[in-house]
BALUMMAR-178699 format. One record per residue (C-alpha): residue in three letters; x, y, z. Coordinates in steps of 0.25 Angstrom, whole numbers, plus 5000, padded with zeros to 4 digits. Layout:
N
ALAXYZ
...
END
This chain:
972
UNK486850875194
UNK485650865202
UNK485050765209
UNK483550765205
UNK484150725191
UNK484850615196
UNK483850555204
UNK483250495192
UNK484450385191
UNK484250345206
UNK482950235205
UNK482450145214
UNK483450035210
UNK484850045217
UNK485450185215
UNK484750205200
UNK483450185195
UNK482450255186
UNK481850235174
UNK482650195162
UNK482450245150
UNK483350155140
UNK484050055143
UNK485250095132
UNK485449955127
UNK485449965112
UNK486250085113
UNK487350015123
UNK487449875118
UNK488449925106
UNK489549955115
UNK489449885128
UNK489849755134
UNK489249615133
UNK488649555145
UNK489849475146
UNK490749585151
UNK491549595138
UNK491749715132
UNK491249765119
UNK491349915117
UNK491950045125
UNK491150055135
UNK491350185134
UNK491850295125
UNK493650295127
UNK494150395117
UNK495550395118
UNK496050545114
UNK497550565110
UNK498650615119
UNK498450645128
UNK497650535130
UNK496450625137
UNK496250765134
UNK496650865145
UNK495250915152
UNK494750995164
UNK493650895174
UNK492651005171
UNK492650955157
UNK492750825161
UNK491550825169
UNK490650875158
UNK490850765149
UNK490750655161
UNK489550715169
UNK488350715159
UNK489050575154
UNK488750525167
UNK487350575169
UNK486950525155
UNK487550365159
UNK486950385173
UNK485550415166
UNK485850275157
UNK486250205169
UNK485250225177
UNK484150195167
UNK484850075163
UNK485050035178
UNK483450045182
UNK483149965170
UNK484149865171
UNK483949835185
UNK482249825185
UNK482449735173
UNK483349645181
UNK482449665195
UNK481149635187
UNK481749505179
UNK482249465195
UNK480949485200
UNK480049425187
UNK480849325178
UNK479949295169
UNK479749455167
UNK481049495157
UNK482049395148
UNK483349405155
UNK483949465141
UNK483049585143
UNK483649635156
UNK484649735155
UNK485749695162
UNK485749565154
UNK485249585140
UNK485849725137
UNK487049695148
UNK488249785137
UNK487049905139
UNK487149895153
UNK488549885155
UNK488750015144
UNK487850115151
UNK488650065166
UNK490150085159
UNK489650215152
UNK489050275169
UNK490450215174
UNK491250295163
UNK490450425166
UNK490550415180
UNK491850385181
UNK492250485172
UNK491550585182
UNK492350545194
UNK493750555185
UNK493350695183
UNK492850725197
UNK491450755189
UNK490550735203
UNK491450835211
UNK491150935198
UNK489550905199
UNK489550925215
UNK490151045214
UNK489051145220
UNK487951045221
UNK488250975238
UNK486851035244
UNK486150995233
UNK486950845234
UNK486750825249
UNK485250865246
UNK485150735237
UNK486050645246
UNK484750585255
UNK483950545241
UNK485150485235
UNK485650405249
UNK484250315246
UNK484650265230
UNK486050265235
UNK486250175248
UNK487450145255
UNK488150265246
UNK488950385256
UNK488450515254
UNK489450575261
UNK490650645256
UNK490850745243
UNK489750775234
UNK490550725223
UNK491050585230
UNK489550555233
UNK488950585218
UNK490050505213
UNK489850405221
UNK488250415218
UNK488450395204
UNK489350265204
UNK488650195219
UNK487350155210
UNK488050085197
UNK488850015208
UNK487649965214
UNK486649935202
UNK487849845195
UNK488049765207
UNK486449745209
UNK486449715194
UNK487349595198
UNK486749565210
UNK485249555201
UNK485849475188
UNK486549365198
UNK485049365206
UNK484449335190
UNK485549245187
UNK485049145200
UNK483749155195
UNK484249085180
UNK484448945178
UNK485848895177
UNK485548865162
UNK484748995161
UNK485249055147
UNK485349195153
UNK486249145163
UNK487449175155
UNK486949305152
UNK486649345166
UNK487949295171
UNK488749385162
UNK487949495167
UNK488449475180
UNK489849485175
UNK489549615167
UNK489049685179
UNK489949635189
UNK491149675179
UNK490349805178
UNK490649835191
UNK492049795191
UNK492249915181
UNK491450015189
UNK492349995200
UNK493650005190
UNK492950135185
UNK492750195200
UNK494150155202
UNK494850215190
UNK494150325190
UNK494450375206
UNK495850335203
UNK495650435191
UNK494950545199
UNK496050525211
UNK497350545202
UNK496650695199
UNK496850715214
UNK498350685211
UNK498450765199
UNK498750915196
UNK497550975191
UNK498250955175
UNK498550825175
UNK497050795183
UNK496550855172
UNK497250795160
UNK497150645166
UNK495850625176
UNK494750645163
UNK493550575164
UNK493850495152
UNK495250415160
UNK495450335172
UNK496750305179
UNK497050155179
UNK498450175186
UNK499150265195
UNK500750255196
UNK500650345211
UNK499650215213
UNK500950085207
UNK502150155205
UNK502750175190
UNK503750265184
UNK503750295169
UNK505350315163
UNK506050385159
UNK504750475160
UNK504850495172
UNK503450515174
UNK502950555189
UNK501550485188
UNK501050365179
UNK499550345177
UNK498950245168
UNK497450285162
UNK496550225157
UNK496950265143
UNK498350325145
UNK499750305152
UNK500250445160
UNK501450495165
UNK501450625173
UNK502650695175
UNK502450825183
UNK501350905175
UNK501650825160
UNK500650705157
UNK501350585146
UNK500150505143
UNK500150395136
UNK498650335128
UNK498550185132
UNK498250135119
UNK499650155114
UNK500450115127
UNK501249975128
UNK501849935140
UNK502749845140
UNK503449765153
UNK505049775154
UNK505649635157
UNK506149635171
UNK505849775176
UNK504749825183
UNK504549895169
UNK503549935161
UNK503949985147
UNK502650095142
UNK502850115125
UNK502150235119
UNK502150285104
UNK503050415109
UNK503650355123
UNK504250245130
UNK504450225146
UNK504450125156
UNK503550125168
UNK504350075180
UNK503849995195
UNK504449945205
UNK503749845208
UNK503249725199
UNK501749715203
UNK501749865200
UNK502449835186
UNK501249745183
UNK500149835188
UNK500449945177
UNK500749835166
UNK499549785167
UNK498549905170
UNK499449975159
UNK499149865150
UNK497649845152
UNK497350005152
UNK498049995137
UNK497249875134
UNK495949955138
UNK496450095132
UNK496650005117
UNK495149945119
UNK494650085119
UNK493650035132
UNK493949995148
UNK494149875154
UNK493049785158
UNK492649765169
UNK494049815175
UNK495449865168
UNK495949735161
UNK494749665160
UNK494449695144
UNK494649605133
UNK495949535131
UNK497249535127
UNK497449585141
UNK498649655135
UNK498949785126
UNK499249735113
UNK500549795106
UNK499849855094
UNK498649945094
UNK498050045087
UNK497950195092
UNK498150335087
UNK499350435094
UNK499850565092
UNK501350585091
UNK502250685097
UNK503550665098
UNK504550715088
UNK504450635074
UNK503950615061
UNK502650575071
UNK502750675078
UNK501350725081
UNK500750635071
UNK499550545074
UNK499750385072
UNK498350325074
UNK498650165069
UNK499150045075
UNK500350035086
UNK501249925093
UNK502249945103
UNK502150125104
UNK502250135089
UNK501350165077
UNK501150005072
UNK500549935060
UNK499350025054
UNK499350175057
UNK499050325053
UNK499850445055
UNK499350585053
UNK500250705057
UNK499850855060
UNK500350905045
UNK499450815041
UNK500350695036
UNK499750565037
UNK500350405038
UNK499450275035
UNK499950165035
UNK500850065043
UNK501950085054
UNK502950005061
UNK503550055073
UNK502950185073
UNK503650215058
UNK502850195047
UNK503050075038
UNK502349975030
UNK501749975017
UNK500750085011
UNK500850195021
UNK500150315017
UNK500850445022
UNK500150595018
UNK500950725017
UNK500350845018
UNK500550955008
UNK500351105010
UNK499251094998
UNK497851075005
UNK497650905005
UNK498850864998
UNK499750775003
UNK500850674999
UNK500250534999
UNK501350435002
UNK500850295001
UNK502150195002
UNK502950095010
UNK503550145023
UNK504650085032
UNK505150155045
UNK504250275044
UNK504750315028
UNK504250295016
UNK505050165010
UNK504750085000
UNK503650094988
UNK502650204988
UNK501750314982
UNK501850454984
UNK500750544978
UNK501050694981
UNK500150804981
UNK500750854970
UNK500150734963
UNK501550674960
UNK501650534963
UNK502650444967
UNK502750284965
UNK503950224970
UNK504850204983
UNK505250274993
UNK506550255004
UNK506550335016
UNK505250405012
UNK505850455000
UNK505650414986
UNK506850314981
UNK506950184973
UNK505950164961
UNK504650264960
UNK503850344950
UNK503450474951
UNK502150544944
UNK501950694943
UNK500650764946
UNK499850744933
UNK499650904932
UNK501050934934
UNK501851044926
UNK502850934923
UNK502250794925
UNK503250674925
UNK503250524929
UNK504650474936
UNK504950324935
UNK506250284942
UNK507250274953
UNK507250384965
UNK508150414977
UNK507850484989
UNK506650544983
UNK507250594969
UNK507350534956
UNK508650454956
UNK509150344945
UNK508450294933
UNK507150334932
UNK505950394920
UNK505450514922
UNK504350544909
UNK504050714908
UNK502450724907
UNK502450834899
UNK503450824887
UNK503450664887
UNK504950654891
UNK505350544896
UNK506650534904
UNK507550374908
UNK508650404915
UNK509450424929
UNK509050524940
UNK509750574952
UNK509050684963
UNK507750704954
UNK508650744942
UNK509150654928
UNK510450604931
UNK511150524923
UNK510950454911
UNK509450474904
UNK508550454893
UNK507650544888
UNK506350494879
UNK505650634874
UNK504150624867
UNK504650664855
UNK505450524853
UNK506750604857
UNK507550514866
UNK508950534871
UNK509850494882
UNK511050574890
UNK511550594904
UNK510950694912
UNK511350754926
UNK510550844935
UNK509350834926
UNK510150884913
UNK510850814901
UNK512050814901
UNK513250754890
UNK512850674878
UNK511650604876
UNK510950514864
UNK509750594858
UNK508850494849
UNK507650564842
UNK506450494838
UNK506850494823
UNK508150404827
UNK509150524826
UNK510250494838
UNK511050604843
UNK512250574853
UNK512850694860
UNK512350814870
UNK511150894869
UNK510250974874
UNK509050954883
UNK508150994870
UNK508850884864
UNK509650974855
UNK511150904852
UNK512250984858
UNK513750964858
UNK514550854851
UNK513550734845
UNK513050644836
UNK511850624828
UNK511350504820
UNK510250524812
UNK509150404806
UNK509650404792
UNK511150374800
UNK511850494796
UNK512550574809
UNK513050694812
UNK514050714822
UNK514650844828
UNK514350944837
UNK512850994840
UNK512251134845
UNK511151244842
UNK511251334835
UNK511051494835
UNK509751464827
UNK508951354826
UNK509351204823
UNK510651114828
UNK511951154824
UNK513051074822
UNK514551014819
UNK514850894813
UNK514950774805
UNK513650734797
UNK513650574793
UNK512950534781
UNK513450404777
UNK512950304788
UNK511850214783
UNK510450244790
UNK510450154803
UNK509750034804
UNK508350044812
UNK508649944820
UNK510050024823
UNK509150104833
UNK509150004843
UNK510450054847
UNK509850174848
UNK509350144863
UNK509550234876
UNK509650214890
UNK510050054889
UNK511550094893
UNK511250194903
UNK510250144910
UNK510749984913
UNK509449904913
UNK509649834927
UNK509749964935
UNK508650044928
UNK507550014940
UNK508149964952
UNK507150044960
UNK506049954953
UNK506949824956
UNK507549854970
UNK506149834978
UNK505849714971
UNK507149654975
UNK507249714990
UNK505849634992
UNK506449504988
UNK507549524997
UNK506649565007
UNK506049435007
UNK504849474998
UNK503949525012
UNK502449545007
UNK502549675015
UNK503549725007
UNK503049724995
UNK502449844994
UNK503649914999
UNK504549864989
UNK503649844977
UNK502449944977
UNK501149944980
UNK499749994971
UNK498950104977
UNK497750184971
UNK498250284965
UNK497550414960
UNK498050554954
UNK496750624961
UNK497150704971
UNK496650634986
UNK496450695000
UNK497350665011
UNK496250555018
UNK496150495002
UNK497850465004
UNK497650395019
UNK496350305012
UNK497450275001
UNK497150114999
UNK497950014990
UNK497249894980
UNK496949794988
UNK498049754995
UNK498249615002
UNK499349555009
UNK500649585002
UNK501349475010
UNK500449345007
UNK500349404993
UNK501949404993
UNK501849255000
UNK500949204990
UNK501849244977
UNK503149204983
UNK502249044987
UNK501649064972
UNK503149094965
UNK503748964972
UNK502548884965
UNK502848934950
UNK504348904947
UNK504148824936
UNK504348894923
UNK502948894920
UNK502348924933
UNK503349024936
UNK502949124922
UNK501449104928
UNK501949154940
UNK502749264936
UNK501749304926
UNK500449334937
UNK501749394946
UNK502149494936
UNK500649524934
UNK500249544947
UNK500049674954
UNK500549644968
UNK501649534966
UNK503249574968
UNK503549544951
UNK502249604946
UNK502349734955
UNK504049744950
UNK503449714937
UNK502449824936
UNK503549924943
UNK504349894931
UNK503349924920
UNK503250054927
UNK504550104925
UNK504650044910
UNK503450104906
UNK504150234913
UNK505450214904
UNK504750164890
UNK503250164890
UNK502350294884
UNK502550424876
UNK504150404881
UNK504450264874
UNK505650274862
UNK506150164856
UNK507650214860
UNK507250154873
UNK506950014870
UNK508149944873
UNK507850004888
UNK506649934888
UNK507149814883
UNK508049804893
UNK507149834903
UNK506349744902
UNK507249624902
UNK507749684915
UNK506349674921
UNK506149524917
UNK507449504923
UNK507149584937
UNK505849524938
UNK506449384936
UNK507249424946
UNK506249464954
UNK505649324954
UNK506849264956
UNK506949334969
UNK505549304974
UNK505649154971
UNK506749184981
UNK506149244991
UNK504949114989
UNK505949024990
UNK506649095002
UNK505349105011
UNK505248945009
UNK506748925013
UNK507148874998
UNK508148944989
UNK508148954973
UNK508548814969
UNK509248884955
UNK510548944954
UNK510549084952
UNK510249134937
UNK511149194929
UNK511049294920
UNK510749204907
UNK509849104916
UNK508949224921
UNK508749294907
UNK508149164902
UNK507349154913
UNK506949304912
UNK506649304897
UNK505849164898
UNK504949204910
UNK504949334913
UNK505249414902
UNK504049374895
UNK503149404908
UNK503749534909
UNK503749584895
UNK502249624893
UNK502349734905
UNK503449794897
UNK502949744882
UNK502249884879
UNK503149984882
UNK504349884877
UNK503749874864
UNK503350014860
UNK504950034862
UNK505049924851
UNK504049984843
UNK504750114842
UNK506050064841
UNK505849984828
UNK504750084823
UNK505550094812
UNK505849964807
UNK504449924809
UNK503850034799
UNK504749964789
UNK504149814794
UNK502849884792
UNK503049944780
UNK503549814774
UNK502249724780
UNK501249844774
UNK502049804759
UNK502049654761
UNK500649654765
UNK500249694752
UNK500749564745
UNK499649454745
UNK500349314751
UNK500649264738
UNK501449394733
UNK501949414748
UNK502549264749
UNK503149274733
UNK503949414736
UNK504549324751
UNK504949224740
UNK504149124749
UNK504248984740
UNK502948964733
UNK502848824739
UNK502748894753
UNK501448974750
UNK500248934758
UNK499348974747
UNK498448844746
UNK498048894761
UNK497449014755
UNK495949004752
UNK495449104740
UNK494149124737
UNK493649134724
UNK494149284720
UNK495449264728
UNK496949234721
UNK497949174729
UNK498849274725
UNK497949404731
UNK497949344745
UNK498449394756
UNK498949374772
UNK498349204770
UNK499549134769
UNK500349094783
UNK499149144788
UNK499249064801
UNK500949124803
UNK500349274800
UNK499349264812
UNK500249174822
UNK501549294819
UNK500449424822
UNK500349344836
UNK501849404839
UNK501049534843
UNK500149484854
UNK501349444864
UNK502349514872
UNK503249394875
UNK504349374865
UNK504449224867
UNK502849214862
UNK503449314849
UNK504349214846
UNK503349104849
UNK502349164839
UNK503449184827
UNK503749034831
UNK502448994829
UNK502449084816
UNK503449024810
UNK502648864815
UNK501348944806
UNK502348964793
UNK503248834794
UNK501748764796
UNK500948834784
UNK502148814774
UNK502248654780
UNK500748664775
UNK501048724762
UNK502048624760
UNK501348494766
UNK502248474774
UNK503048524785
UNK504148614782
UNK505248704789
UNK505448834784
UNK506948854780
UNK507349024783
UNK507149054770
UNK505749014768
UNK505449064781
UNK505749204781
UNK505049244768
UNK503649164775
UNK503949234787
UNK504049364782
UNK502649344775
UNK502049314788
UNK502649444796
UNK502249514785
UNK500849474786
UNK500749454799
UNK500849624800
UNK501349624814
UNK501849784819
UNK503049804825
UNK503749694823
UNK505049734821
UNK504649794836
UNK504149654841
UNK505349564835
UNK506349654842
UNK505449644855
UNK505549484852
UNK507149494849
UNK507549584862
UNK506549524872
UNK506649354868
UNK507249264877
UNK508749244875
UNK508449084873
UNK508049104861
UNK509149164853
UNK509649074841
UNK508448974843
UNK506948964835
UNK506449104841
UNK507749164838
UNK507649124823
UNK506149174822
UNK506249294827
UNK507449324816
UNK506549274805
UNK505649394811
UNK506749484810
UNK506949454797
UNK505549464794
UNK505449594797
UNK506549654791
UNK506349584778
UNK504849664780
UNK505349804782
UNK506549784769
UNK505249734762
UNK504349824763
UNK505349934759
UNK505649864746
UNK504149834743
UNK503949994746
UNK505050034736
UNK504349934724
UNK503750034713
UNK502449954710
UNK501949814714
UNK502749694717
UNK504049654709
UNK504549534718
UNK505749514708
UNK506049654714
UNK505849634728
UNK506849494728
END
């Protein structure tokens, strides 16, 4: 430093002067003060570093940084000085000269203010690290040689002392000087304004600024010499770590006593942005922003929680206990703004005191699954709280929410690293207590992917689990689990050779009873135990053979058995292979049963006994019911019932899992209030299938998301290449056990409803009969179509058989025009509806075909354009209206059809009504109806249907048999 250069910034006002060049103002207005005094922005640059809360660092580089800092904000300060204070002298001396908004000190006031706060940091930060001793070194000759130029600009200063004590005191003397003159001028201009003057206000404030301006500069002196001394008491170590330019000590316990327990700590200082302890050569330091104090009843006590320690800071005396709350207090409070005080410590913005939840990043480094990991997210009370990151050292990541420094809440995302470059399991799922508990998705970097629950970060309860699509052996899972294996009834379907296995699992093996569903139509079921079969078993292939015995894995009999063949013949004995090819055997060959009946092969079902309905999917059930018990809470609903995410097979970077967002998610517990209001307002039974109708179909409410949960599992068990009609009677059953659960399910929530308004269910409970009626009339025809496709397909295979001979007896009929057709069903001539034929000129009513019970033809082909069996029914119903109507027209008069006339016109309108499947849809009808309807009018119909369609299949093979065209005698 030399002298000649800093001449420039001594001028012939008070202490500085000179030419300014800029004034600054556009470029400081963004982050400064208003004229008001209240603060804005930093008014400076607080970075807070991590713990330690300053780096360790020797005061030769300290004073590198802060020396050049000061000479660039003395430059700014002085320019700003000289104008400022010739605008406010020339506006004093000339009034009618420059507008009051024009002059600095007023009109650009936050400028102002800035530049001073940025010289008061720099120097301060010089003093803190003894800077002027650093730059006097060497230079005193020189120094004293400049003395009697200075003593001119700078009256009433002492030249005497050190170097060091004298520029220091030169570089702070005139900012001391210029702010009070600055008051001293704007009250001067404030006397010469009228009291109404409009820039009175604005003057006034002014004042304020600068006199608060000055009240912060002498803060600033003080912290900082109180900074500089505590070097003087410090071993050269600890003056290094803690008196850096960047800190200032606000409290000394060598100054108000205070002992830390049971840390037993020798020394306590409180900074600016940290709380230390000093126990001999060890420093404990503590950041601020995640410091709460708290005052212990009764004692002279001060309880200090940090995210890794605890201790209590002890006085003896009270006023000293109130000293330290309160500077402890108002030093966090400053430290969580991110900017000092103004004008003094306390001073800023209010509330006045720390607030229990903030927002701050730590390291960790005690001993735990936290250790060294980094939080950066909110806290309360010491502990990662509410919305938070953390990212260890192996690079495992956690987003998502916490409670108590745990993880827990809904949809936390948590990333494993895997040796593989940029592959990681992605674990997005409910937590509670810091584990994974509750509904979740796993996607690991092996590409499998997991859909399901987890307990004690495990995976247990219902789930799914995909293989990587590329896989050697791709598989999809669909069941129960326990403790992270496959345990109880469960699907698993092999990608490659389409086989499909139903059955029990224990420790991720096939345990217990199963069915197995090959490709090839083969289906059998046995017993297996550590993944093998083992006694007898029923084998079914797909041409209606049955075999019951042992056999081998390749399906080969083995051991004592029986086989039943199609045609009805069985052979029973003992099974084995050969030395050559083929099955060798002993036994007794049965030739003379009668071929069975097709419909005999309904008792040909599997699984229905060993695998009792009501416990097949208690994994899918449990949650459901837990949440009504709960109380139905909003917030845990995705926990208990699933949530939807984007999901994607394409590979994703770790930063793509932590951006990991779900579809438009709103508030799960309004949503929950709004239903369970809304159930209460459709009881009636019209209202309440409205209700249960948008409920079921709705993505995010409790009985649609159950619903959907069950179609996943019975399109698992039934649905695909895997269907086989030896399975129907599972599915029947099935589904009747969903309609009863989910009516369940309402009941409970209607509960729960009535519950939260301090009513109770005015009905009795239902029984058994009381509760099928109600699941048959309500929900069971809401519920069918999710199941309907699948559901029928097993119908369709099933009575494949029976409907070729329906189909070969409808193509036969169909060649008969009307009048032939109604003379071979011995339909009395007087019941013919000829005269509603209309011929044209080339026509004879005896060549016409598919006119007459036009109207009935067309209402019965309508049976095929619903799933609900009450609307089948209603349609034969109104079939039957269309036929009873027609003959009453024929007739001219209305007639009711006695059976015997009825069936032979009823035939004639299946016939030509050509409707497939329908042996399939009348056992549909027959297995699903409601139970009220047995023995009445729907009941009857549905028989005359029956009849119908038998009287077709035994038809058409007698018309295929006739050896040229029709003989009716011999068809009679």
């Amino acid at each position: 430093m030399t002298l000649g250069r800093d001449r420039g910034w001594v001028g012939s006002a008070p202490g500085w002067g000179g030419a300014a060049r800029h004034s600054g103002e556009q470029r400081l207005r963004a982050g400064a003060p208003c004229a008001a005094g209240r603060w804005k922005q930093p008014c400076c640059d607080w970075r807070r570093p991590s713990q330690p809360p300053w780096p360790m660092s020797t005061h030769a580089s300290c004073s590198l940084c802060s020396w050049p800092q000061l000479l660039r904000s003395s430059q700014q300060l002085r320019q700003l000085t000289e104008q400022s204070l010739q605008s406010l002298l020339k506006r004093l001396h000339q009034p009618r000269t420059t507008g009051l908004e024009a002059l600095p000190l007023l009109g650009s006031a936050d400028g102002v203010l800035q530049v001073h706060l940025e010289y008061i940091e720099s120097y301060t930060s010089c003093l803190v690290a003894q800077v002027f001793q650093q730059v006097a070194k060497g230079k005193r000759e020189h120094w004293l040689a400049q003395c009697r130029p200075l003593q001119k600009y700078l009256a009433g200063m002492s030249f005497e002392g050190s170097v060091d004590a004298v520029l220091g005191q030169a570089l702070c003397q005139p900012l001391a000087q210029h702010l009070q003159q600055y008051i001293l001028l704007l009250l001067r201009l404030r006397d010469t304004l009228r009291k109404h003057h409009p820039a009175q206000e604005l003057v006034i404030n002014a004042i304020t600024l600068y006199g608060n301006l000055q009240s912060f500069l002498q803060q600033a002196l003080d912290q900082a010499v109180a900074t500089q001394a505590l070097g003087h008491s410090l071993s050269s170590r600890l003056k290094d770590a803690l008196c850096t330019p960047g800190h200032r000590l606000l409290q000394d316990s060598q100054d108000i006593p205070v002992t830390a327990i049971p840390l037993r700590a020798e020394r306590v200082l409180l900074f600016d942005d940290a709380l230390v302890l000093l126990k001999g050569p060890n420093i404990h330091s503590f950041d601020l922003r995640l410091v709460w104090v708290h005052p212990v009843q009764d004692r002279c006590m001060l309880r200090v929680v940090t995210p890794e320690d605890e201790f209590s800071l002890c006085v003896r005396d009270p006023q000293d206990l109130v000293v330290w709350q309160w500077k402890v207090s108002q030093a966090v409070c400053q430290a969580l703004r991110g900017k000092k005080d103004f004008p003094v410590l306390g001073a800023g913005p209010a509330p006045s005191e720390p607030p229990a939840c903030r927002s701050a990043a730590y390291t960790f480094r005690t001993k735990g699954h936290l250790c060294r990991a980094t939080y950066e997210g909110e806290w309360y009370s010491g502990r990662p709280h509410g919305k938070g990151t953390l990212k260890w050292p192996d690079g495992r990541n956690h987003v998502g929410n916490f409670r108590w420094g745990l993880e827990h809440g809904s949809f936390g995302i948590y990333l494993v690293p895997k040796a593989i470059e940029d592959k990681f399991d992605c674990y997005k799922c409910h937590w509670q207590e810091g584990t994974m508990q509750g509904y979740g998705i796993c996607e690991y970097s092996s590409e499998e992917v997991y859909r399901g629950y987890f307990q004690a970060g495990l995976r247990h309860g219902f789930g799914v689990l995909d293989s990587a699509p590329q896989a050697p052996q791709p598989f999809r899972y669909t069941g129960h689990w326990a403790k992270d294996q496959r345990s109880g009834y469960g699907i698993q379907e092999d990608g490659n050779s389409g086989e499909r296995y139903i059955g029990m699992w224990q420790a991720d093996q096939r345990n217990g009873s199963g069915v197995v569903v090959t490709q090839a139509g083969i289906c059998y079921q046995s017993t297996f135990q550590a993944d093998k079969m083992v006694g007898p078993g029923v084998l079914l292939s797909e041409d209606d053979s049955l075999y019951e015995g042992t056999f081998t894995k390749d399906l080969t009999p083995e051991g004592k058995g029986k086989i039943t063949f199609p045609n009805g013949f069985t052979l029973e004995g003992w099974f084995g292979s050969g030395t050559g090819r083929g099955l060798n055997t002993q036994g007794v060959l049965d030739t003379a049963a009668l071929p069975p009946d097709p419909s005999s092969t309904c008792k040909r079902q599997l699984g229905v006994d060993a695998f009792p309905v009501e416990s097949r999917w208690p994994g899918v059930y449990g949650p459901f019911r837990v949440f009504m018990v709960a109380g139905c809470p909003g917030e845990l609903q995705e926990a208990l019932l699933g949530f939807h995410v984007q999901r994607s097979r394409v590979p994703r970077r770790a930063q793509d899992y932590l951006r990991c967002e779900r579809s438009c998610l709103e508030d799960e517990a309004g949503r929950m209030e709004d239903a369970l209001e809304e159930l209460l307002c459709h009881r009636e039974p019209a209202a309440l299938q409205r209700y249960l109708q948008k409920a079921l179909n709705s993505t995010w409410h409790p009985l649609g998301k159950l619903l959907r949960t069950l179609m996943l599992t019975f399109q698992a068990t039934y649905g695909g290449f895997g269907a086989n009609k030896h399975l129907q009677g599972m599915a029947q059953g099935e589904v009747k056990q969903h309609a009863r659960e989910l009516w369940a399910a309402y009941r409970g929530l209607l509960r729960v409803a009535l519950q939260r308004k301090g009513q109770a269910l005015e009905e009795e409970p239902e029984d058994a009969e009381t509760r099928d009626l109600q699941v048959h009339r309500l929900m069971l025809p809401l519920v069918l179509p999710s199941f309907y496709s699948e559901l029928f397909t097993l119908y369709l295979l099933l009575h494949e058989p029976e409907d070729a001979l329906y189909s070969q007896g409808i193509a036969s009929l169909s060649l008969f025009p009307d009048s032939k057709l109604l003379e071979f069903l011995d339909v009395h001539k007087h019941l013919w509806p000829l005269k509603d034929l209309r011929l044209t000129s080339n026509q004879r009513s005896s060549l016409v075909r598919d006119r007459c019970f036009l109207s009935a033809t067309e209402c019965l082909q309508k049976i095929i354009t619903t799933v609900d069996p009450r609307e089948k029914l209603e349609v034969l119903e109104k079939t039957y209206g269309e036929i009873e109507a027609t003959v009453s027209r024929v007739l001219g008069r209305e007639h009711k059809l006695p059976m015997d006339d009825l069936l032979p016109l009823l035939i004639y309108v299946v016939s030509r009504a050509r409707i497939q499947h329908l042996g399939a849809e009348i056992h549909l009808i027959r297995d699903m109806m409601d139970p009220v309807h047995t023995g009445g009018l729907y009941d009857f119909l549905l028989t005359a249907l029956e009849s119908c369609y038998e009287h077709i299949q035994k038809g058409g093979m007698r018309l295929r048999r006739l050896p040229g065209h029709w003989d009716l005698r011999d068809l009679s």
